[in-house]
C-alpha positions as CSV (number, residue, x, y, z in Angstrom):
1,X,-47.2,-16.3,96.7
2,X,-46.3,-16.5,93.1
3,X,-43.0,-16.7,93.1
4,X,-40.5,-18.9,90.8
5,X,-44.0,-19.5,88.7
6,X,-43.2,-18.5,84.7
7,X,-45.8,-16.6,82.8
8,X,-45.9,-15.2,79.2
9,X,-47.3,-12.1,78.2
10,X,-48.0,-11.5,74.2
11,X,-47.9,-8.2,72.8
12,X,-46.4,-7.5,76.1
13,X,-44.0,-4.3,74.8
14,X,-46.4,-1.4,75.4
15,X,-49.1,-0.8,76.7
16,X,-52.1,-2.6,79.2
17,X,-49.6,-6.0,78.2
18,X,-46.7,-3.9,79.5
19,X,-48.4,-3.2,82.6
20,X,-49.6,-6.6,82.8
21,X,-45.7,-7.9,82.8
22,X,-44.7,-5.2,85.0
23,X,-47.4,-6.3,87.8
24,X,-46.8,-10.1,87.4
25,X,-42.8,-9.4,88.2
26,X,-43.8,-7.2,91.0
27,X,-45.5,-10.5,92.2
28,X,-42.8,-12.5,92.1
29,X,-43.1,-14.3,88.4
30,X,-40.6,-14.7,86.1
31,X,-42.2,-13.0,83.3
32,X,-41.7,-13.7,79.7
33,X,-42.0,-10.6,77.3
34,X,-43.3,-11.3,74.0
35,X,-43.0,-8.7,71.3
36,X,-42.6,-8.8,67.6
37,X,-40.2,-6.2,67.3
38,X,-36.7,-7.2,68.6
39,X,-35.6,-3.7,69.8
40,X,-38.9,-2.8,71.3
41,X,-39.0,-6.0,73.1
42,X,-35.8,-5.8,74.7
43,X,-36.1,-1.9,75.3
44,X,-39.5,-2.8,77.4
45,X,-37.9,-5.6,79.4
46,X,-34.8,-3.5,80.1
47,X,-37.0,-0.8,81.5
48,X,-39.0,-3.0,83.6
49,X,-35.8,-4.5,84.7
50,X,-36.6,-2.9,88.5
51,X,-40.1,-4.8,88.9
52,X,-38.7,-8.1,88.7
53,X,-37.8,-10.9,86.8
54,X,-38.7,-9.8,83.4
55,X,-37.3,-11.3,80.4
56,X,-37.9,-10.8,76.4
57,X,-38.9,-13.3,74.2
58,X,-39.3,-12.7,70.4
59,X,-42.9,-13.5,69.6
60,X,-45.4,-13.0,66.4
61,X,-49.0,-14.3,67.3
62,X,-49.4,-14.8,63.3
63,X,-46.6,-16.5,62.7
64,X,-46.7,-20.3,64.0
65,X,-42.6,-20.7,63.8
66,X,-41.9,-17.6,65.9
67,X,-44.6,-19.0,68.8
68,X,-42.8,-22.5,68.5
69,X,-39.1,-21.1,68.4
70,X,-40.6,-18.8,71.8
71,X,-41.9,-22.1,73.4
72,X,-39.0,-23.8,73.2
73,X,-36.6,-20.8,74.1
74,X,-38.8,-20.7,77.2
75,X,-39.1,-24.4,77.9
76,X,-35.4,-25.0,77.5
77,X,-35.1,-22.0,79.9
78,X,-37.4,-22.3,82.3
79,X,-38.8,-26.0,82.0
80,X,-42.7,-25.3,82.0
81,X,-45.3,-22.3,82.1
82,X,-47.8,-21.2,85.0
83,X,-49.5,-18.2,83.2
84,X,-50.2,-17.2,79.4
85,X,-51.7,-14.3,79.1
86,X,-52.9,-13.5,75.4
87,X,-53.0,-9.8,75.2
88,X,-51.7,-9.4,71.7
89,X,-55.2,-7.8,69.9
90,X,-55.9,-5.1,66.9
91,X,-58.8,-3.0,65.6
92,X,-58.4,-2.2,62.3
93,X,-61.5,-0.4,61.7
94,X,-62.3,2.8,63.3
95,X,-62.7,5.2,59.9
96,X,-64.7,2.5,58.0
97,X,-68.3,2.2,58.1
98,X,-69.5,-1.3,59.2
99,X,-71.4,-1.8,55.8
100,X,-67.8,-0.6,53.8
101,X,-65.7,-3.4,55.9
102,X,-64.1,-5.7,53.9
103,X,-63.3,-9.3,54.1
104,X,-60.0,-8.8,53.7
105,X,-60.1,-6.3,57.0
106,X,-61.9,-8.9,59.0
107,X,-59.0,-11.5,58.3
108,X,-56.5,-9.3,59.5
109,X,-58.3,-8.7,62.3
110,X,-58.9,-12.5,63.3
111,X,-55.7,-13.7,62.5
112,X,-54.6,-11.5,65.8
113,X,-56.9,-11.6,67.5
114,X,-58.6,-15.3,67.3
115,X,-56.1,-17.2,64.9
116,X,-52.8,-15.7,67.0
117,X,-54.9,-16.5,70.6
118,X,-55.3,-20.4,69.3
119,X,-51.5,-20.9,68.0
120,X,-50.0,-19.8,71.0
121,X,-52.1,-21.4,73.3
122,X,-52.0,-24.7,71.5
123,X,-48.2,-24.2,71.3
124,X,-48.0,-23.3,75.2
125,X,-50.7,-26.2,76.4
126,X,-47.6,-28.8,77.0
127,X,-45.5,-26.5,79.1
128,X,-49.0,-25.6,80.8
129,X,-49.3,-29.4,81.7
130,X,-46.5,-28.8,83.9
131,X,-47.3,-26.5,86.2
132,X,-49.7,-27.5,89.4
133,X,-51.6,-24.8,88.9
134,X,-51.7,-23.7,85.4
135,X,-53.8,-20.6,84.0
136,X,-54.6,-18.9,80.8
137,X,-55.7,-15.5,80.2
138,X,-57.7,-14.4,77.3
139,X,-57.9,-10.4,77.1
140,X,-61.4,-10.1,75.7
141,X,-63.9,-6.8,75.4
142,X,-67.5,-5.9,76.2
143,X,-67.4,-5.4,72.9
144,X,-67.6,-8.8,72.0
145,X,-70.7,-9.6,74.2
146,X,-73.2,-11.0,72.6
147,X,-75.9,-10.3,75.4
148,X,-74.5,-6.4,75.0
149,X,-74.6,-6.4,71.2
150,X,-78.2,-7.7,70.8
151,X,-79.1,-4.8,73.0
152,X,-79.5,-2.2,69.9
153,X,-79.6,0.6,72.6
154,X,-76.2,-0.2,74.5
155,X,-73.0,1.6,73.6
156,X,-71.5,-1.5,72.5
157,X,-73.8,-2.2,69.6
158,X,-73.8,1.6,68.5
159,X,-69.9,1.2,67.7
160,X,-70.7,-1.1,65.2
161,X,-67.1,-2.3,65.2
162,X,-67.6,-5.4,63.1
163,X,-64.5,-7.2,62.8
164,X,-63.2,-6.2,66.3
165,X,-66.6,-7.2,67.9
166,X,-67.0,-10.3,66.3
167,X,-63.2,-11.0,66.7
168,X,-63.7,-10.9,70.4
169,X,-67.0,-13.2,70.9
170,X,-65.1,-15.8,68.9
171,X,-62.3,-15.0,71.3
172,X,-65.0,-16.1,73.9
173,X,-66.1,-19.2,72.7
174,X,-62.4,-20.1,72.2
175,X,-62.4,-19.5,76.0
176,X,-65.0,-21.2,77.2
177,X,-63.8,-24.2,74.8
178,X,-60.7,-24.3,75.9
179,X,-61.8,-24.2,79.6
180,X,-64.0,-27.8,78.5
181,X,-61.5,-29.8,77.0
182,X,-58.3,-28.5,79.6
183,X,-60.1,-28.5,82.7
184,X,-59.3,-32.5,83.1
185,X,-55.5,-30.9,82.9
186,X,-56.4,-28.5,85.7
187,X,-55.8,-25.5,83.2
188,X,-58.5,-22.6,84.1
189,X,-59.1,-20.8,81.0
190,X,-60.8,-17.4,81.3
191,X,-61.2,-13.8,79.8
192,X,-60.6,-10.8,81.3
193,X,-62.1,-7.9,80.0
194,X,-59.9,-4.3,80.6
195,X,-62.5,-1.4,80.3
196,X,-61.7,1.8,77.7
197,X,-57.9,2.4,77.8
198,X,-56.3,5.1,76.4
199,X,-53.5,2.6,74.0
200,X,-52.1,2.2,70.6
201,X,-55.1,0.1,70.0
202,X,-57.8,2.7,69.7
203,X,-55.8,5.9,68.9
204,X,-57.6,6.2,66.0
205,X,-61.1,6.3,67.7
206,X,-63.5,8.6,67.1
207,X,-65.0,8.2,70.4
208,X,-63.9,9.0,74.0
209,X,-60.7,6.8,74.9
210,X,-62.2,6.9,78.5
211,X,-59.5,7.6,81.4
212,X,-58.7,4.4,82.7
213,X,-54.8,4.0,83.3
214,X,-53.1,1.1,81.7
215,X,-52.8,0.2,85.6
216,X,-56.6,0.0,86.1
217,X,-56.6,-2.6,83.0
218,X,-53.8,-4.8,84.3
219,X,-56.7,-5.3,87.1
220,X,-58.8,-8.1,85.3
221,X,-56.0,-9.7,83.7
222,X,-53.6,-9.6,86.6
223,X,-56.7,-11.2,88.8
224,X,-57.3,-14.0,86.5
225,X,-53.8,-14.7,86.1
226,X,-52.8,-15.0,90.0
227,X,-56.1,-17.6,90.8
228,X,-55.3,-20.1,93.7
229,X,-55.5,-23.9,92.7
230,X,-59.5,-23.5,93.6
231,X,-60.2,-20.6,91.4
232,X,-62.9,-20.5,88.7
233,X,-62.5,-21.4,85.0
234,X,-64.0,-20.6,81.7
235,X,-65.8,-17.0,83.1
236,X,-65.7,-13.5,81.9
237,X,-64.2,-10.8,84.6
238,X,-64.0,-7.1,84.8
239,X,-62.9,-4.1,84.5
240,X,-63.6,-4.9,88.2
241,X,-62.7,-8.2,88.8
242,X,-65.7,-9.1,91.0
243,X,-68.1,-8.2,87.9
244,X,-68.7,-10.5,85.1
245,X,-69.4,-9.7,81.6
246,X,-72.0,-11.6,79.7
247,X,-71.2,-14.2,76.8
């Protein structure tokens, strides 16, 4: 049902945004790759060559001239955008104690993982405005619910995971924002949250990675990026898809 709609993936060379490409082009979308690295970008999209339609796209989240310079290689090649997912995201923090994080960690941190999420989707709304049935994908984490991280007991507030936490509830009003002001455009904004994934991402963890596949956190995402025209905007899904997470 989706096919000959255009979606871009960020941070898209390994890992659950790997996946997430992969299962889009098995769908039928032409699927923009967007990676920082050059070689790693084209080496992903080579190799996903036999799902589909996917194609590599140069992309640095924290760097506005690299998301403008993809937009416009995309527009001029494809003429709008149906899907953006934004899965770029880092956690910087995993040795430090909260109390020991420093400022400069936490802007690291956000300009990823909130800064990067509002360039590219400010740079991508145009090409959204084209598509009859536009949608926007903001990989977020129970991590960054509030209702979860007032509860002192539950896991999430025991990680203590400062910048990452807070990264991802301001990730989630960015959401829930953006859902507002585009839903007059018919954009649906929403976040999809992938359960513990053993990725890049949290290698460094000192707690269990959990033994989801990269394929079981495509699930969310791929859900929320595939809603019909009637579909539900500015909500919180997953790891199962019929589950929301609280704000």
């Amino acid at each position: 049902m989706n096919t000959n709609e255009v979606a871009l993936v960020t941070g898209a060379n390994k890992g659950i945004g790997r996946e997430i490409a992969r299962q889009l082009a098995t769908l039928g979308l032409t699927v923009y790759l967007g990676a920082r690295d050059n070689e790693r970008g084209r080496t992903a999209a080579a190799e996903l060559a036999d799902a589909g339609d996917v194609r590599f796209v140069q992309l640095d989240v924290t760097d506005a001239d690299s998301v403008a310079a993809a937009v416009k290689a995309i527009e001029a090649d494809a003429g709008r955008l149906d899907v953006l997912v934004n899965n770029a995201g880092i956690a910087v923090e995993w040795d430090v104690e909260l109390v020991d994080l420093t400022a400069e960690q936490l802007r690291t941190t956000y300009e990823v993982n909130v800064f990067g999420v509002a360039t590219v989707t400010s740079a991508c709304i145009p090409l959204l405005r084209k598509s009859p049935n536009a949608r926007i994908v903001n990989m977020s984490s129970s991590l960054g619910s509030l209702a979860r991280l007032s509860d002192f007991e539950s896991p999430q507030s025991r990680h203590q995971l400062m910048a990452y936490s807070s990264s991802k509830a301001a990730l989630n009003a960015l959401t829930v924002m953006y859902a507002a002001a585009l839903r007059a455009d018919g954009i649906k904004v929403n976040a999809a949250t992938p359960g513990l994934v053993p990725t890049d991402i949290n290698a460094n963890a000192p707690i269990p990675r959990g033994s989801r596949t990269v394929a079981d956190g495509a699930v969310a995402p791929v859900y929320l990026a595939t809603l019909p025209p009637d579909g539900p905007t500015g909500v919180s899904r997953g790891p199962n898809p019929d589950d929301s997470i609280p704000w």
